[in-house]
C-alpha positions as CSV (number, residue, x, y, z in Angstrom):
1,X,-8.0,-58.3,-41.6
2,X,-7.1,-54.3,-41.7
3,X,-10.4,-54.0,-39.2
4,X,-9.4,-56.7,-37.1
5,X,-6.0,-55.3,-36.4
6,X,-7.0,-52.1,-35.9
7,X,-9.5,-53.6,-33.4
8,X,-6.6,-55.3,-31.3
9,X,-4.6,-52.4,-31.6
10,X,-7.2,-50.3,-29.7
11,X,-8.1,-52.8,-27.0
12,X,-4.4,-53.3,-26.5
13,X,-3.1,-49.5,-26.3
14,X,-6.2,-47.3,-25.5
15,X,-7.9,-45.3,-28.7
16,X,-5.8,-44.1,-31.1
17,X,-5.1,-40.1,-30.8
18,X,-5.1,-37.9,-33.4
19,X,-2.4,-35.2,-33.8
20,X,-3.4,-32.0,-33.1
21,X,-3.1,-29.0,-35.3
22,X,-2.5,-25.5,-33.2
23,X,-3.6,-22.6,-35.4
24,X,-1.8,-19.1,-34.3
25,X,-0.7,-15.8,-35.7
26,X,3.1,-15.3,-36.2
27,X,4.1,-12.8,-34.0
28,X,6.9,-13.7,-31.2
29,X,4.1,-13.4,-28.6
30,X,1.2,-15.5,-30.6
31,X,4.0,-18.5,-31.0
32,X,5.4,-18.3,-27.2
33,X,1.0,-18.7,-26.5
34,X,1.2,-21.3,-29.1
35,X,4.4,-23.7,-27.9
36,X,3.0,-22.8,-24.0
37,X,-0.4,-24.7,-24.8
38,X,1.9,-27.6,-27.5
39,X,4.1,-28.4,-24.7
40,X,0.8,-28.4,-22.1
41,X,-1.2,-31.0,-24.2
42,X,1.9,-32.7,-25.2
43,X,2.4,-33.5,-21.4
44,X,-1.0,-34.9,-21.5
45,X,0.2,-37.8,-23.9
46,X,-0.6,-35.8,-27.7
47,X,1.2,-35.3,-30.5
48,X,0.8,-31.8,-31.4
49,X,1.4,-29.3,-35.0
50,X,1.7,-25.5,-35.2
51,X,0.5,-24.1,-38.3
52,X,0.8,-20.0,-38.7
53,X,-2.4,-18.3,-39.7
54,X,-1.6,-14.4,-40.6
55,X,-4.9,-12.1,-40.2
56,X,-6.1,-8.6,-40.5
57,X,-4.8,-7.8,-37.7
58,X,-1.4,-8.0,-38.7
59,X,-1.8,-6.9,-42.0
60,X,-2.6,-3.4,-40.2
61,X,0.4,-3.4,-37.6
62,X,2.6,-1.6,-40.2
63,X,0.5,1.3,-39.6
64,X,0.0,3.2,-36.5
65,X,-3.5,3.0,-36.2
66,X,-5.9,3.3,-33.5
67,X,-7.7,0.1,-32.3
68,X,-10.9,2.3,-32.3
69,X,-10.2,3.3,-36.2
70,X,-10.3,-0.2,-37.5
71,X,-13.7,-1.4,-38.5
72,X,-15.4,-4.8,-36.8
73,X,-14.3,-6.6,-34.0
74,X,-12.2,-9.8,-33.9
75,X,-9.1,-8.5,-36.7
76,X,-6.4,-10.8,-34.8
77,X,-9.1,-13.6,-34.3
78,X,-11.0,-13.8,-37.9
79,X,-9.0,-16.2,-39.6
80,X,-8.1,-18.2,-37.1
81,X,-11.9,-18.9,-36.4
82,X,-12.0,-19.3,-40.4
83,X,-9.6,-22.5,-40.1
84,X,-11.3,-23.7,-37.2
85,X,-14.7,-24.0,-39.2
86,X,-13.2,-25.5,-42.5
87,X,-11.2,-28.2,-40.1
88,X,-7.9,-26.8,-41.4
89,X,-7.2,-26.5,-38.0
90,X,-8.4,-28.2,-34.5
91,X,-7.4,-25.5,-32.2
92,X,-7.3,-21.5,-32.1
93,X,-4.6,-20.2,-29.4
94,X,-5.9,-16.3,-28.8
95,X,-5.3,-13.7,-26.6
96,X,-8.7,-13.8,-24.7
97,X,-8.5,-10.1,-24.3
98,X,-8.7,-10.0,-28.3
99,X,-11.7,-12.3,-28.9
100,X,-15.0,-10.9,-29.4
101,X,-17.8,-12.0,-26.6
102,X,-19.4,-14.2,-28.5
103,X,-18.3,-17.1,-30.8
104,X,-19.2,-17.7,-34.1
105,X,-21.5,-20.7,-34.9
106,X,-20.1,-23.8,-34.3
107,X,-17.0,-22.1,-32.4
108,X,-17.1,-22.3,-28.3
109,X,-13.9,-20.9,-26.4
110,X,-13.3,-24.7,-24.4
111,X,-10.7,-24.0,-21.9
112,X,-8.3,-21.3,-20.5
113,X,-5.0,-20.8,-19.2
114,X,-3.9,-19.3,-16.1
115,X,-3.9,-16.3,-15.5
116,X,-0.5,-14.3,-15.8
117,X,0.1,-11.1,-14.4
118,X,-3.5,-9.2,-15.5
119,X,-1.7,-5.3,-14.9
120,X,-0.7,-2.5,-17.6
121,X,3.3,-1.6,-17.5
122,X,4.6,1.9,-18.4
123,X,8.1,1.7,-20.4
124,X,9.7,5.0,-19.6
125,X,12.2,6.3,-21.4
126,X,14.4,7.4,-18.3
127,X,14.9,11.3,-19.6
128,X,11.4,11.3,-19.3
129,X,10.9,10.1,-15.8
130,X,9.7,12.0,-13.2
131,X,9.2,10.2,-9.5
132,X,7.2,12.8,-7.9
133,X,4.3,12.7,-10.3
134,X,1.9,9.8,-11.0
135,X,3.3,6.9,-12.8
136,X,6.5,8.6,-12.5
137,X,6.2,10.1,-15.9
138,X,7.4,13.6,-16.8
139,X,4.5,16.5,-17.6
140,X,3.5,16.7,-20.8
141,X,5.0,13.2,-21.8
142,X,4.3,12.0,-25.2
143,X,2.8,8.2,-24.5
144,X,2.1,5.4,-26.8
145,X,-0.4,3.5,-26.9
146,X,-3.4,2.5,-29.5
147,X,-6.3,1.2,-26.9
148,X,-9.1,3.4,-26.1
149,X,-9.1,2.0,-22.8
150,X,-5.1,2.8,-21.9
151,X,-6.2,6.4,-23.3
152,X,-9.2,7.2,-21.6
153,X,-7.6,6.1,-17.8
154,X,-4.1,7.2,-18.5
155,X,-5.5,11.1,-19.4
156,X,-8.1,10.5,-16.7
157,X,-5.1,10.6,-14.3
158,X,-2.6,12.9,-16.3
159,X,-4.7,15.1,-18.4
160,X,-1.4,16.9,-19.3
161,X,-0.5,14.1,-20.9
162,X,-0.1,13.9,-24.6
163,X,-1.3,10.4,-26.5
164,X,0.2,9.0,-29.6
165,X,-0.7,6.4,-31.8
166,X,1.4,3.1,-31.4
167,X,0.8,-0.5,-33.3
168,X,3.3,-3.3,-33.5
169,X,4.5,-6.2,-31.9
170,X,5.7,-6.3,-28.2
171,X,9.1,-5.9,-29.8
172,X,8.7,-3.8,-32.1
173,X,7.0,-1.1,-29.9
174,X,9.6,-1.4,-27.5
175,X,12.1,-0.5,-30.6
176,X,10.0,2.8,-31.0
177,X,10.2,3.6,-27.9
178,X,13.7,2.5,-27.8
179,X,14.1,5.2,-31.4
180,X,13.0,8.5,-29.3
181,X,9.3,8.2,-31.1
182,X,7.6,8.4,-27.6
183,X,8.6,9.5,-24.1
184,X,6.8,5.8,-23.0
185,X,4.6,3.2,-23.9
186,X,1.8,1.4,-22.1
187,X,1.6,-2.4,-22.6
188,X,0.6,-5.1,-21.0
189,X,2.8,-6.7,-17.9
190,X,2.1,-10.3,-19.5
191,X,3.0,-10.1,-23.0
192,X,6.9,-8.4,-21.6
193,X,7.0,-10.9,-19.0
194,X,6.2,-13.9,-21.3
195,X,9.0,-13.1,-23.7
196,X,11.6,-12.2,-21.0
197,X,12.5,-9.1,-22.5
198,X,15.2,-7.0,-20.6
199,X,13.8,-3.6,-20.0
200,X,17.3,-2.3,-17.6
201,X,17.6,0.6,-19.9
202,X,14.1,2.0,-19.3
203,X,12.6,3.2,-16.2
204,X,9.3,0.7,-15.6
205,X,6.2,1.3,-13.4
206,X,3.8,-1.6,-13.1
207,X,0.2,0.0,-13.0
208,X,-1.9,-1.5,-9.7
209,X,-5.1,-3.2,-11.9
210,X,-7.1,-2.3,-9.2
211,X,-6.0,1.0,-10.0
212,X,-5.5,1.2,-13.4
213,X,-8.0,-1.5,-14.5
214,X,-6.7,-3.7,-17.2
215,X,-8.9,-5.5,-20.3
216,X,-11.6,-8.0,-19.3
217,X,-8.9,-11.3,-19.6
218,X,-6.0,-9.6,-19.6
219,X,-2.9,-12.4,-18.9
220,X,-5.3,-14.9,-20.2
221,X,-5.4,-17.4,-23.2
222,X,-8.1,-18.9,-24.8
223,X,-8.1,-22.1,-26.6
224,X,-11.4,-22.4,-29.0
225,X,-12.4,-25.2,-30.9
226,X,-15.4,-26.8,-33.1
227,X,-18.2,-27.3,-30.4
228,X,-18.8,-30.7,-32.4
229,X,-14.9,-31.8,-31.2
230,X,-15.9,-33.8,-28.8
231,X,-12.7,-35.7,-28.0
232,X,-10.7,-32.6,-28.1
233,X,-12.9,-30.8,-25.9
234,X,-12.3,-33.3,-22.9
235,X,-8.4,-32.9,-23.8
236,X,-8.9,-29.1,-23.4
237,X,-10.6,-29.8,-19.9
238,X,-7.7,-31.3,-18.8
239,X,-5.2,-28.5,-19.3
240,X,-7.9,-25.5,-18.5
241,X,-7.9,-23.1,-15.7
242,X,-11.9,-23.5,-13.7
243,X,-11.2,-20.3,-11.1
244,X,-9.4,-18.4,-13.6
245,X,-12.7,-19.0,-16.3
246,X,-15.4,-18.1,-13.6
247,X,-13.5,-14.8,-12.9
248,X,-12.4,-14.0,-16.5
249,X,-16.5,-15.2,-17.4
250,X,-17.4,-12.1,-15.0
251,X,-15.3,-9.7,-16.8
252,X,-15.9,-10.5,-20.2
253,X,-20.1,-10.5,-19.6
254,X,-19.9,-7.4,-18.5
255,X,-18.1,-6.3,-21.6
256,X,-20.6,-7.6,-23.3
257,X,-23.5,-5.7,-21.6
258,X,-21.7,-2.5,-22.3
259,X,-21.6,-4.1,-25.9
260,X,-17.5,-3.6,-26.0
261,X,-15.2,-4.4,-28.3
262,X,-11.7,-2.4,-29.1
263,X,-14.1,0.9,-29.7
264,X,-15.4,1.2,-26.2
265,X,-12.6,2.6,-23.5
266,X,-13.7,-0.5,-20.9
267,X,-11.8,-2.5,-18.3
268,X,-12.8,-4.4,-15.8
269,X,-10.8,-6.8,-13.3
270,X,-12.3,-9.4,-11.2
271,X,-10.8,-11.3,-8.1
272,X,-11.4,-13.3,-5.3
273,X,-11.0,-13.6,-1.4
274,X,-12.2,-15.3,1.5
275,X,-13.8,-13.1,4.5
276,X,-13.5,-13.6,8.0
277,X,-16.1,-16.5,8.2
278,X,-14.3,-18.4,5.2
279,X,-16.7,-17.6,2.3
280,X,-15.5,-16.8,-1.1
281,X,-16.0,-13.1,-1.8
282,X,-15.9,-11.5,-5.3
283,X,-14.4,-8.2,-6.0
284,X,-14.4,-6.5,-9.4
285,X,-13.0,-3.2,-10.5
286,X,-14.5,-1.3,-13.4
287,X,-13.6,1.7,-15.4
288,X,-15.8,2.3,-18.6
289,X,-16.7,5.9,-20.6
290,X,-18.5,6.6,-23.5
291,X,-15.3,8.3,-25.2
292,X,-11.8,7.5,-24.7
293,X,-11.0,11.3,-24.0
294,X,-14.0,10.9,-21.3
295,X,-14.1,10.8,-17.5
296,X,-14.3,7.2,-17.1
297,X,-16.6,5.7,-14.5
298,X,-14.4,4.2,-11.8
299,X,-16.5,1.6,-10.1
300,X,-15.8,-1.1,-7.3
301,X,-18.2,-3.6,-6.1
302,X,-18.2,-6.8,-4.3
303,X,-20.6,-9.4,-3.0
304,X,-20.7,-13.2,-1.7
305,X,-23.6,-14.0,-4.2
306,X,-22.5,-14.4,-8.1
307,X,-26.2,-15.2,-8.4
308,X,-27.7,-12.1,-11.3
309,X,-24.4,-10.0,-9.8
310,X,-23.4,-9.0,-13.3
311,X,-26.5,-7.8,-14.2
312,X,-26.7,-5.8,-10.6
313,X,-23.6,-3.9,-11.6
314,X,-24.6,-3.3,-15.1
315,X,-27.6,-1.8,-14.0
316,X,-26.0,0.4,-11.6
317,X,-23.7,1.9,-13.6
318,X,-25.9,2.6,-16.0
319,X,-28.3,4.4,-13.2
320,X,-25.6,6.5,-11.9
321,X,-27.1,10.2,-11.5
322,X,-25.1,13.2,-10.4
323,X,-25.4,14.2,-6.4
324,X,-24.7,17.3,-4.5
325,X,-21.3,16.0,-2.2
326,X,-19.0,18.0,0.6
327,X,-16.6,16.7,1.6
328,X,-14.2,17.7,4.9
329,X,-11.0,18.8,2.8
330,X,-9.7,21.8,1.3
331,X,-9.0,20.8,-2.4
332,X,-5.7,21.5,-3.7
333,X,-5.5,22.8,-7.7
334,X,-6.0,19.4,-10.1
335,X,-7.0,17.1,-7.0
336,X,-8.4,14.5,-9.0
337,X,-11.5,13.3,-6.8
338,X,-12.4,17.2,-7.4
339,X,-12.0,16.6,-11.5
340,X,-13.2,13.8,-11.9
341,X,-16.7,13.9,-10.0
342,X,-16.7,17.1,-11.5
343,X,-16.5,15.9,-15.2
344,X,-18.9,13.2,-14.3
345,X,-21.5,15.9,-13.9
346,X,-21.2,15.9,-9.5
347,X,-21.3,19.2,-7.8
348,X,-18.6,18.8,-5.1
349,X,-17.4,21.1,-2.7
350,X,-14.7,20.6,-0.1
351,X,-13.2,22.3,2.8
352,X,-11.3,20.8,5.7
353,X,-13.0,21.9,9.2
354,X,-10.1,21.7,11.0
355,X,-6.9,23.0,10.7
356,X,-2.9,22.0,11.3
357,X,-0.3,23.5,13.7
358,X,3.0,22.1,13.0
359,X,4.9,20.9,16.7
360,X,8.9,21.4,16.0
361,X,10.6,18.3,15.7
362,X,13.0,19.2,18.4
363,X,15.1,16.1,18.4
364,X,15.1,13.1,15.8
365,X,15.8,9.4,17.3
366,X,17.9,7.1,14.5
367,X,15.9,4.4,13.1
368,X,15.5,1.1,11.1
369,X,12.1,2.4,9.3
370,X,10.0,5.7,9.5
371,X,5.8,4.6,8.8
372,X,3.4,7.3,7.8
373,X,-0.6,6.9,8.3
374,X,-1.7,10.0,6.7
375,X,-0.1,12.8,3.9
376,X,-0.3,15.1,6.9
377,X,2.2,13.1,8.7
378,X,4.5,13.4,5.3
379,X,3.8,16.9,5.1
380,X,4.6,18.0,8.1
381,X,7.7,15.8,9.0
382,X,9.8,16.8,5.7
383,X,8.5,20.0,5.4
384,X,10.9,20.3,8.8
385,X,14.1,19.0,6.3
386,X,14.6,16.6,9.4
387,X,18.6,15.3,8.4
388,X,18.0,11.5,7.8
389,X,20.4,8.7,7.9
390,X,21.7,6.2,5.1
391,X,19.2,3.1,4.6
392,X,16.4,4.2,6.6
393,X,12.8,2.6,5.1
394,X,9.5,3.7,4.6
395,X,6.1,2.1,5.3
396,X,2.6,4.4,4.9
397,X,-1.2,3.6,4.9
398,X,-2.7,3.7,1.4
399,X,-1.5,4.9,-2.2
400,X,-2.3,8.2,-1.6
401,X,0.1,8.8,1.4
402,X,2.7,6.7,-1.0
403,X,2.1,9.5,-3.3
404,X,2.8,12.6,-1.0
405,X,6.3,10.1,0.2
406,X,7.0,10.6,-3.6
407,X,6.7,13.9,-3.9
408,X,9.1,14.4,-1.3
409,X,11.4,12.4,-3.2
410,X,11.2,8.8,-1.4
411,X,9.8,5.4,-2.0
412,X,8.1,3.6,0.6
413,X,9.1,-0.1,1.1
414,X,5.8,-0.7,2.6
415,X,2.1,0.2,1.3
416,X,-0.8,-1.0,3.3
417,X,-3.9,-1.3,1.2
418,X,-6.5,-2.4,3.3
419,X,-9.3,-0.2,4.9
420,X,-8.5,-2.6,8.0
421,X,-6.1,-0.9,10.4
422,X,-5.4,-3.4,12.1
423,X,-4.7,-6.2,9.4
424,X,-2.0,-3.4,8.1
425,X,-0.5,-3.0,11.4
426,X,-0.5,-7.2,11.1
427,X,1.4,-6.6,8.3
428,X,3.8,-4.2,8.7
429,X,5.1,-5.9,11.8
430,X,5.6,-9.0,10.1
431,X,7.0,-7.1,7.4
432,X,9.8,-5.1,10.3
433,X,9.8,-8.0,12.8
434,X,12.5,-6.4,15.2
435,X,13.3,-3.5,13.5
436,X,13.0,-0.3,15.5
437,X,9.9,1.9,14.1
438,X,9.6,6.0,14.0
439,X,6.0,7.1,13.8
440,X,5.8,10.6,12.8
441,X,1.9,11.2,14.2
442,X,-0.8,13.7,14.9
443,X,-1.0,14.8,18.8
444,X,-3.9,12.7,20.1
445,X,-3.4,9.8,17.6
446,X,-4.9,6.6,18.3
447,X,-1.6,4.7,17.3
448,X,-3.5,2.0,15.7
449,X,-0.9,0.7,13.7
450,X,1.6,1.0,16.6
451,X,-0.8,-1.4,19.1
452,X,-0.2,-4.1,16.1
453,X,3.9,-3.8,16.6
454,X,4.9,-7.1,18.1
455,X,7.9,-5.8,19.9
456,X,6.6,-2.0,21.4
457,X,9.6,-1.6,23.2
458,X,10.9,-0.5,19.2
459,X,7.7,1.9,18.7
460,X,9.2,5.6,18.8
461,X,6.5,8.2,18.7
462,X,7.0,11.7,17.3
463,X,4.3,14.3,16.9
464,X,5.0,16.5,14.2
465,X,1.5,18.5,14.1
466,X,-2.0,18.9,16.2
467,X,-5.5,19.8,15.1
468,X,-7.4,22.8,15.8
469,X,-11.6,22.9,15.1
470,X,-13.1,25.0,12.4
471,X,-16.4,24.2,13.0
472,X,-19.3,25.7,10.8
473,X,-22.9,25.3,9.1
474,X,-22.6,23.1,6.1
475,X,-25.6,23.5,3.4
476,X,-28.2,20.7,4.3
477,X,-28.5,20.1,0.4
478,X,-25.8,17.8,0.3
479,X,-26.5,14.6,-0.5
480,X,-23.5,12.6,0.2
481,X,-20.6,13.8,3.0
482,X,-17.8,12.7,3.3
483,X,-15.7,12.4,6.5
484,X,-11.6,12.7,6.4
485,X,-10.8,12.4,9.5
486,X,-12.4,11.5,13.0
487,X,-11.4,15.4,14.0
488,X,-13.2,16.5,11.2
489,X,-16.6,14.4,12.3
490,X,-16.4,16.1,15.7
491,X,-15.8,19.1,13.8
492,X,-18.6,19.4,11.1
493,X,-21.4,18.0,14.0
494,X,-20.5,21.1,16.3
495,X,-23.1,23.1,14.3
496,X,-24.5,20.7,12.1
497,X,-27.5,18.1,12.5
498,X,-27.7,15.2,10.1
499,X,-30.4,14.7,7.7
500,X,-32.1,11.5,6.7
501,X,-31.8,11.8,3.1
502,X,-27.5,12.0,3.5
503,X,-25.5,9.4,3.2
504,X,-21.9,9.6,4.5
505,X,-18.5,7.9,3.5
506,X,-16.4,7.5,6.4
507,X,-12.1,7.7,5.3
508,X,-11.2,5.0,8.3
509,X,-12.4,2.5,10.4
510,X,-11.3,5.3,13.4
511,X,-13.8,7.7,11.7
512,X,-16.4,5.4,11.1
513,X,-16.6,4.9,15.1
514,X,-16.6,8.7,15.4
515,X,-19.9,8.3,13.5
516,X,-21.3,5.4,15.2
517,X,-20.7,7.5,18.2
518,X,-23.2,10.0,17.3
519,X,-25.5,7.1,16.2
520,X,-24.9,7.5,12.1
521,X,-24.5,3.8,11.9
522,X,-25.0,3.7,8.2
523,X,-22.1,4.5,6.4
524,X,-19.4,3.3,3.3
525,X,-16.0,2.3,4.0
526,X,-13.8,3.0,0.5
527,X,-11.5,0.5,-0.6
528,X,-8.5,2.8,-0.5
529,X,-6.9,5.5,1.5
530,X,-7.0,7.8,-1.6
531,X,-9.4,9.8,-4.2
532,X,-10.0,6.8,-6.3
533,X,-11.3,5.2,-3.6
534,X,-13.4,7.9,-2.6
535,X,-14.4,8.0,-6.2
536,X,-15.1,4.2,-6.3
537,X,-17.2,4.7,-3.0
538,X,-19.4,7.7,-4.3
539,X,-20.0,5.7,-7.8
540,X,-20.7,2.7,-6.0
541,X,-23.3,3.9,-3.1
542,X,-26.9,2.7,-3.9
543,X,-29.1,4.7,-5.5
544,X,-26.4,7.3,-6.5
């Protein structure tokens, strides 16, 4: 009789579900990851249980250890797997950035969630902010943080700064902070965000991933299960992320080739665009060193074919010999594309071949918005103490001419990343619409990100400096050049010849035609505006 009703019952309502029992650690953060995927499944129709699961990675949060000190990999995730495997749980809610690259037997990660913000975030305390240096941090700051990773990019940037130790929960690093233990601490953007902490007393700076590249799944859970789950595993499919898996799937097998865990001081960011002809490109940022007080390697690379890709980069990188490089600008003391290709073992040598007259700003028009293509632009329009008005915005090409706007005590209200001139001119006038526009400029410039302004009755032009030629002979040893400027290309080929073995980097689509005017039609494009991408463009050039 029991068999019988059970039978009707199923025809009538569908199969019977199960409850489902969510296994997570017992920090804030693990249960806000835990009642996110609860309340996700439950809107799919299933009852759903949270049972807390404490591992060895909490047991150590009471000390301030290093990652990289603790033995093994997986201490937040061990127990949790345990459960899984003796069916005391159904599902394992992780941090995917914590989980090892490969499951235990029996174990397979069956779905993940979106993706929240990836990026690192700096908590300043605001005595020790500092707006004209990088990541607005104060010299010599005392910054927390226990991941080999944060370490080895953060002193890669600002050697001067000092690193300290710092375990806990999201809270409870915030209260150290908060106590005067540390000047900052570096943390990830998602785990603040998620638990919608108020940070007004702080000074923040949200770290660019493409800059500062986070962990391989950063802003991402995983939900692991028993391979054998069958009906679970189709629940988990209904709930899961696809783009967010094939991009997080790229990151984490490259971890994986590098052999990573906590030890190893890698990140690597993967995302997605379409190009002009509507295919789907890939673009991943890398940053991996031996040691986390090492020059990382600071790697970008793309392609429209996933097809053996991670192994193409894997392979690079580990292929990645010193070169001889010049490059057309006079290094100032600490420039970091001089240390770091430097510390990676590259023999660079740099000196500008032109050089800069300022032109007296004689009269200065008022203004909705003042846009800035190059630090020379900067340089030469403050250096003048020009007497600006109230409200007045700024707009700049690239995070390097951000950077000199900083130092000069402003923020610009406008970055344009893109090597394509044009797209940034795009938008920057969609940005202004019918604002009026003061280009401080170079004598001769090509305006390109004026000819983009919609309405160019509201384009004022100002030259604040010209360029003179220093043309001389270059050493023909020099495997890689590198062209700043298309002055300096007109420059450097007044006594020079090019050889076949050099390869050149071109800063600017308006250089690269400088070189295609001479018939050098085989050239790199960087990213960015700036020495990282100059960096990223040396690292990534074939057969480097």
């Amino acid at each position: 009789m029991f068999y019988i009703q059970l039978t009707l019952k199923i025809f009538i309502f569908g199969a019977v579900k199960r409850k489902i029992i969510i296994g997570t650690r017992g920090s804030e953060l693990a249960l806000w990851q835990a009642n996110y995927t609860k309340n996700l499944l439950e809107e799919k129709g299933n009852e759903v249980e949270i049972k807390i699961i404490k591992t060895a990675g909490d047991n150590s949060q009471q000390y301030d250890t290093s990652f990289d000190k603790l033995d093994g990999k997986g201490f937040f995730t061990k127990e949790l797997e345990e459960a899984l495997l003796k069916k005391e749980i159904d599902l394992a809610v992780h941090s995917h950035k914590d989980l090892p690259t490969v499951s235990p037997d029996g174990l397979l990660i069956a779905g993940v969630s979106k993706r929240e913000d990836p990026s690192d975030i700096l908590i300043i305390n605001d005595k020790a902010a500092d707006d004209k240096l990088k990541f607005g941090l104060k010299k010599n700051a005392i910054v927390g943080t226990s991941s080999a990773r944060r370490k080895s990019q953060l002193l890669a940037f600002r050697p001067d700064i000092q690193v300290k130790d710092l375990r806990g929960n999201v809270p409870t690093r915030i209260n150290k902070l908060r106590e005067g233990g540390y000047d900052a601490i570096l943390i990830a953007t998602a785990g603040v965000e998620r638990l919608e902490l108020e940070l007004d007393e702080f000074t923040v700076e949200k770290l660019n991933p493409e800059e500062f590249v986070p962990a391989p799944a950063q802003g991402v859970l995983a939900w692991q299960t028993r391979e054998d789950d069958h009906s679970l595993l189709e629940v988990i499919d209904t709930i899961s992320d696809l783009d967010v898996l094939i991009k997080i799937n790229i990151e984490r097998q490259l971890l994986n080739m590098f052999d990573g865990g906590c030890h190893l001081p890698f990140g690597a960011y993967c995302d997605t665009e379409m190009d002009d002809e509507d295919r789907l490109r890939f673009k991943v940022w890398i940053s991996v060193a031996k040691e986390w007080n090492d020059q990382p390697k600071q790697v970008y690379f793309d392609t429209l074919d996933t097809d053996g890709f991670v192994d193409r980069m894997y392979e690079h990188i580990k292929h990645i010999k010193p070169k001889k490089i010049f490059i057309t600008k006079t290094f100032k003391e600490g420039e970091y594309l001089n240390t770091a290709l430097t510390k990676l073992g590259f023999d660079i040598q740099g000196k500008s071949l032109i050089e800069f007259k300022k032109i007296t700003i004689k009269f200065l028009p008022k203004t909705d918005w003042i846009f800035f293509s190059s630090k020379h632009a900067v340089r030469f329009f403050f250096n003048q103490k020009p007497e600006l008005w109230p409200g007045v915005k700024y707009g700049c090409v690239g995070s390097s001419t951000s950077a000199e706007l900083r130092a000069f005590g402003h923020r610009a209200d406008f970055i344009g990343q893109s090597t394509d001139i044009k797209l940034v001119g795009k938008q920057f006038s969609s940005k202004v619409g019918n604002a009026r526009v003061l280009f401080p400029i170079a004598r001769g410039s090509m305006q390109s990100i004026q000819w983009q302004m919609v309405k160019r009755e509201n384009v004022v032009n100002l030259e604040v400096y010209a360029t003179l030629n220093l043309s001389e002979e270059i050493s023909t040893e020099n495997e890689i050049v590198i062209f700043t400027s298309p002055s300096n290309v007109e420059s450097y080929f007044e006594k020079n010849t090019w050889q076949a073995h050099q390869k050149a980097i071109a800063m600017g689509e308006a250089t690269g035609k400088a070189l295609e005017k001479l018939k050098i039609k085989k050239y790199i494009m960087p990213r960015s505006f700036d020495d990282l991408g100059m960096i990223q463009a040396v690292l990534g050039m074939p057969h480097v």
